[in-house]
C-alpha positions in Angstrom: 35.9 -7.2 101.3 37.4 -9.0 104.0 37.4 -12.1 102.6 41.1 -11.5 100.4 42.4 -8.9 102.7 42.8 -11.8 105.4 43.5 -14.5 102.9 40.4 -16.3 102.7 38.3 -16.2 99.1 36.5 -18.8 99.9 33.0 -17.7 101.3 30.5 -14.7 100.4 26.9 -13.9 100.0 25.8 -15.0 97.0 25.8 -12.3 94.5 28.4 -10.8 95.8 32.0 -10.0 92.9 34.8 -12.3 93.8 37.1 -9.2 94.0 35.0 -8.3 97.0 35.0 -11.8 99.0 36.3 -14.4 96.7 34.9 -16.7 94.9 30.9 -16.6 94.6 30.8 -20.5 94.5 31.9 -23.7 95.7 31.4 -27.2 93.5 28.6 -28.6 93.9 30.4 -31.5 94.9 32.0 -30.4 98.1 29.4 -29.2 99.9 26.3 -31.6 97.8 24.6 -28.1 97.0 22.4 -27.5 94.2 24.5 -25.4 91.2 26.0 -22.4 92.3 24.7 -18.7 91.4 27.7 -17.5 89.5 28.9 -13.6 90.1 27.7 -10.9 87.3 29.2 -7.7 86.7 26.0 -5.5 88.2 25.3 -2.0 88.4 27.3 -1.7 92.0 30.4 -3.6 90.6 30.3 -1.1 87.6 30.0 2.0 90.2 33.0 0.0 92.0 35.2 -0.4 89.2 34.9 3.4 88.4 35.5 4.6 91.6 38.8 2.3 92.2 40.0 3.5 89.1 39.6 7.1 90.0 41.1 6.5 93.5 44.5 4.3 91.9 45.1 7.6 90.2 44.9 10.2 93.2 46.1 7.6 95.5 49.1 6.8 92.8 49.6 10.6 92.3 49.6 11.6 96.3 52.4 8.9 97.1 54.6 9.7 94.7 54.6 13.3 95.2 55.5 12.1 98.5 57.7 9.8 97.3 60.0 12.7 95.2 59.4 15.0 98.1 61.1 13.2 100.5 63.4 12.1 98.7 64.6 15.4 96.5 68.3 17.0 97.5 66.9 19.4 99.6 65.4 16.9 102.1 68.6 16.4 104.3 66.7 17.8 107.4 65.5 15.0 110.0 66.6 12.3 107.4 65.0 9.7 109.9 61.5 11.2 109.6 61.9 11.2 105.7 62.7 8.0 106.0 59.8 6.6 107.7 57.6 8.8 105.2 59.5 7.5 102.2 58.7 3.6 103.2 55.2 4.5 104.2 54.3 5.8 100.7 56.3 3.3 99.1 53.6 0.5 101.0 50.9 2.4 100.1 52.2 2.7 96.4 52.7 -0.9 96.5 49.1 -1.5 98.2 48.0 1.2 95.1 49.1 -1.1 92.7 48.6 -4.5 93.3 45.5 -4.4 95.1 43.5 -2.0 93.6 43.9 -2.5 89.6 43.2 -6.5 90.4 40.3 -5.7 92.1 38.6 -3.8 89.2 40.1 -5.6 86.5 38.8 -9.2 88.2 35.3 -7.5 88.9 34.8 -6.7 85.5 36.3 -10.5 84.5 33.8 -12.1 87.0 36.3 -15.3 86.9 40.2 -15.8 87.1 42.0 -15.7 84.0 45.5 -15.7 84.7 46.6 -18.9 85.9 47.3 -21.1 89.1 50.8 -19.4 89.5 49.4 -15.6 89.1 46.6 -16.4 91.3 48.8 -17.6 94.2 51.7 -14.9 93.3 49.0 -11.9 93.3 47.4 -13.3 96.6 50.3 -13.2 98.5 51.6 -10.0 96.9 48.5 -8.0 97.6 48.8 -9.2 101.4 52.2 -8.5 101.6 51.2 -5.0 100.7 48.1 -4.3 103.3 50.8 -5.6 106.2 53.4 -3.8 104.9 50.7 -0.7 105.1 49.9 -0.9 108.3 52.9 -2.0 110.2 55.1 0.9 108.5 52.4 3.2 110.3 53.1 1.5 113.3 57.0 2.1 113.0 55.9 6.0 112.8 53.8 5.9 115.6 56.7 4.2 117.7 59.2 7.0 116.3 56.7 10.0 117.2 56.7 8.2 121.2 60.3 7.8 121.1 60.5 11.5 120.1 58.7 12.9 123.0 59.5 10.6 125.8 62.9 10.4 124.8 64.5 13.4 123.3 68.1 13.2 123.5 68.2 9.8 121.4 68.3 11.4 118.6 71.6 10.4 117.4 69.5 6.9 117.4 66.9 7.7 115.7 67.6 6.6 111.8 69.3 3.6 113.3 66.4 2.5 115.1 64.1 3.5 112.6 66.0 1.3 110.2 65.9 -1.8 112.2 62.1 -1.3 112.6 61.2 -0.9 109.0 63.4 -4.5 107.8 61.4 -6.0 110.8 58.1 -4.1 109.3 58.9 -5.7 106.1 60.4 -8.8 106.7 57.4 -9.2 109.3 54.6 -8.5 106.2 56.4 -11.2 103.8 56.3 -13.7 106.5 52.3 -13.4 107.1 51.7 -13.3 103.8 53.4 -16.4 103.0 50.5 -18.7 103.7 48.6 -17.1 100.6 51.1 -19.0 98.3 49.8 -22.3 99.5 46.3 -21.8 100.3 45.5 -19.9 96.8 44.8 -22.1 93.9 42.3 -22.2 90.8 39.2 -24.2 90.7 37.3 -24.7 87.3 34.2 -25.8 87.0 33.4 -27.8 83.7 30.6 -27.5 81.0 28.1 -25.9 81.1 30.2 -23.5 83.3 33.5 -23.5 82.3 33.9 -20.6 85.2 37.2 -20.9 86.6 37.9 -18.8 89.8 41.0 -18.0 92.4 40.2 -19.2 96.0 40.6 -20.8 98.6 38.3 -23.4 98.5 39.3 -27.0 99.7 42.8 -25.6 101.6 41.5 -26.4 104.9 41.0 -29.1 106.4 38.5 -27.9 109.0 36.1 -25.3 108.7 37.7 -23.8 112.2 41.2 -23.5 111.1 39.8 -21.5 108.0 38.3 -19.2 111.0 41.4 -19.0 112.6 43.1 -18.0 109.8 40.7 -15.0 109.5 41.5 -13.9 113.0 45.2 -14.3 112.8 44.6 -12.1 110.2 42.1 -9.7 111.9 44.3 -9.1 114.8 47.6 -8.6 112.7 46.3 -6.2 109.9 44.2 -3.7 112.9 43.7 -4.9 116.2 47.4 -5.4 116.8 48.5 -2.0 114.4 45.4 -0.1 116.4 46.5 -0.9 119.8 50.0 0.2 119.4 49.5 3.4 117.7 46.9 4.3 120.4 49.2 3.3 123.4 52.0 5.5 121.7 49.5 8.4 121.0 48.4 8.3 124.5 51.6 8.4 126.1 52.5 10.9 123.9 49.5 13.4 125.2 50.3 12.4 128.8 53.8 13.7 128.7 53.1 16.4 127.1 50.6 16.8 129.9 52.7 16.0 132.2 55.4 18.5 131.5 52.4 21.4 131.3 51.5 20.5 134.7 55.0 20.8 136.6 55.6 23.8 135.1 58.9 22.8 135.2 61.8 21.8 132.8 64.4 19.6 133.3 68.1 20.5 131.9 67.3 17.8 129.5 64.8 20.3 128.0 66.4 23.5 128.4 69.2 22.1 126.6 67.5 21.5 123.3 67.0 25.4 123.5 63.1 24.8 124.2 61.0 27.6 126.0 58.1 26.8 128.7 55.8 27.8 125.6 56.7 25.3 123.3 54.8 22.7 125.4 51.1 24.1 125.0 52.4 24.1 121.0 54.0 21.0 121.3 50.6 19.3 122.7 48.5 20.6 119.9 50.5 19.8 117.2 50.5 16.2 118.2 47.0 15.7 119.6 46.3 17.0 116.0 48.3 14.6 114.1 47.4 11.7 116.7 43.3 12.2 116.5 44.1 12.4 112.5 46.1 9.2 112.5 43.4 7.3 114.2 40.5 8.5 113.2 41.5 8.1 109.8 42.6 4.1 110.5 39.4 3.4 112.4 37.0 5.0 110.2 38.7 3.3 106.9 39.1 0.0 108.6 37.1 -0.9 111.2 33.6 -1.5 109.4 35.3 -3.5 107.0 36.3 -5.6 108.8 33.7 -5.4 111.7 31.4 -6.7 108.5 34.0 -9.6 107.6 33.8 -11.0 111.7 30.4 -10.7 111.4 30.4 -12.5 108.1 33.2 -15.4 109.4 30.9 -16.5 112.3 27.4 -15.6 110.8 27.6 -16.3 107.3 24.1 -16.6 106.9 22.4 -13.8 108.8 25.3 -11.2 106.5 23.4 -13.2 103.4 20.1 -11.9 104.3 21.0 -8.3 106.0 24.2 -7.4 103.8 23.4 -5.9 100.3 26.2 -6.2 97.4 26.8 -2.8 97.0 27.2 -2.3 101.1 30.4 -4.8 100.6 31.7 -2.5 97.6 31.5 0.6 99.7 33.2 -0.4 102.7 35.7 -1.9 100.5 36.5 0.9 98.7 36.1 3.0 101.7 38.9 0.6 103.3 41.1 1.5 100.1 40.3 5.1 100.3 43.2 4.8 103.5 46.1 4.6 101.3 45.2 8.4 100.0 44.8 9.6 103.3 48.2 8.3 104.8 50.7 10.6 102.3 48.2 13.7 103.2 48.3 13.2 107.2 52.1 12.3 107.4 53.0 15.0 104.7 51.3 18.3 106.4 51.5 17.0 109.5 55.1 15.6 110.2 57.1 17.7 107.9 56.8 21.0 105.8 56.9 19.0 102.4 54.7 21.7 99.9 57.7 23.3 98.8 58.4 19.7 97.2 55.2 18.7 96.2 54.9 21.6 93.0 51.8 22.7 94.5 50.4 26.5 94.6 50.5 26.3 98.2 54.3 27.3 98.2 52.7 30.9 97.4 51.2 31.2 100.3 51.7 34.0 103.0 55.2 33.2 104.3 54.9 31.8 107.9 54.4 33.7 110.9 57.0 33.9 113.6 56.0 32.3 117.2 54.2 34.4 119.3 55.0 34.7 122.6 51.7 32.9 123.5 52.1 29.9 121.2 56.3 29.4 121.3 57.9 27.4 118.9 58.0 23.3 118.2 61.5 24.1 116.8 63.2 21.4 119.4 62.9 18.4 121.4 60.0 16.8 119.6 60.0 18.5 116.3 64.0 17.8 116.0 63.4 14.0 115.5 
């Protein structure tokens, strides 16, 4: 499905749902091709439409819990953390929505019913929504650095983290603008009558439409995946760092941390960093591994790439928006309490061993 995420609809393998790379044809016309094969609702778009369903609903459900969680009286502690988590689940809710409803509802349509303006308004919308995604994880990933290399700015913290999410967001509408104008439906008349929402015919030259795709590429996970495994790394490094002085500076023994709480420290956040970025490079990077493969090599994806391979990775791609409120919500903050979960009837905690220490300051502060 790389095709919409990075705003262009207008080429697939034949047989392939628009939903999943646009629009299955191009008018005969433009490219003096014999009729085009137009897009039926087969047995893998029918398996693809179920499971989107079922994973709007758990991925609905999970970011609002996190939503009301964060946001609940009783979340006054590290406000500037609950901040970041609130706008992260409020992307992925918005990602939830837009794109994954109008991907099943349009497979099972096969064609664009809604109109020239909903076509370019939706477009934009749904990329608006996958940048908003990934460069609010970004902001969290610079916060987590900023919390172990730089303890003591704490009292900077939500202002910061303020500043980062408007430019996350204001960033996100700005790169999605270009779907308003390059969007637009294209009917083709009798016997067809099959009107679709694409791209088709917007650029000029086939190489701006491939730059386009790689503006895109870089912006939506090479850009998002460099950062947050620059920040991870530094992150590991100090900690490693401070482990291998085996000393403290007053800047540590004044947040009331022990030499323990480093070994602690360090596996806390190499947990919650190889979590992180497993979890974006194993939703994202075959999908759109297959759409730079497909942008440069059309043809040989025709022949090699199966429909239902381009649903799975799709949906796989999707599946990322349930796993961000799970990683950030057990691993950043406690938030079962809010969640109304069983869980809060657990064993109570255990208090730090003298082997372990406790991540009660410095890092786990911010």
């Amino acid at each position: 499905d790389p095709g919409p995420a990075l705003g262009n609809s207008s080429t697939e393998p034949p047989g392939t749902p628009p939903p999943g790379w646009g629009c299955a044809w191009s008018p005969p016309e433009q490219r003096g091709e014999e009729p085009p094969r137009l897009p039926t609702f087969s047995a893998a778009a029918q398996a693809r439409v179920a499971v989107t369903f079922a994973l709007f609903a758990l991925s609905a459900g999970c970011n609002l819990a996190v939503l009301r969680a964060v946001g609940g009286r009783g979340s006054g502690r590290r406000p500037h953390i609950r901040l970041l988590l609130r706008h992260l689940a409020a992307a992925d809710l918005l990602l939830t929505v837009l794109v994954m409803p109008l991907d099943a509802v349009w497979n099972i349509t096969l064609q664009w019913r809604a109109g020239d303006l909903a076509c370019r308004l939706l477009m934009y919308l749904r990329l608006l929504a996958m940048y908003a995604s990934a460069f609010v994880t970004v902001v969290i990933s610079l916060d987590r650095q900023a919390a172990i290399l730089r303890p003591l700015a704490i009292a900077r913290a939500r202002a910061r983290n303020r500043a980062m999410l408007q430019a996350a967001w204001l960033l996100s509408a700005g790169l999605a603008a270009p779907q308003l104008f390059l969007f637009r439906t294209i009917t083709l008349r009798p016997p067809h009558n099959f009107t679709q929402c694409t791209t088709r015919g917007s650029f000029p030259r086939a190489w701006h439409e491939t730059l386009y795709n790689m503006v895109g590429f870089a912006c939506l996970f090479l850009l998002p995946l460099l950062i947050m495994v620059c920040c991870y790394a530094r992150i590991l490094l100090e900690i490693s760092r401070r482990m291998g002085s085996g000393l403290f500076s007053s800047r540590d023994a004044s947040l009331r941390c022990s030499r323990n709480n480093i070994p602690r420290a360090r596996l806390r956040m190499l947990r919650m960093s190889l979590v992180i970025v497993s979890s974006f490079i194993l939703c994202w990077t075959p999908y759109y591994l297959l759409g730079l493969w497909h942008w440069f090599c059309p043809r040989a994806v025709e022949k090699s790439i199966s429909p239902a391979l381009t649903h799975v990775l799709f949906i796989f791609g999707l599946f990322n928006a349930c796993l961000d409120p799970i990683t950030y919500g057990l691993f950043t903050i406690p938030l079962r309490g809010g969640w109304g979960c069983p869980c809060r009837h657990g064993p109570p905690a255990q208090p730090p061993s003298p082997a372990t220490g406790s991540f009660r300051c410095s890092a786990s502060s911010q």
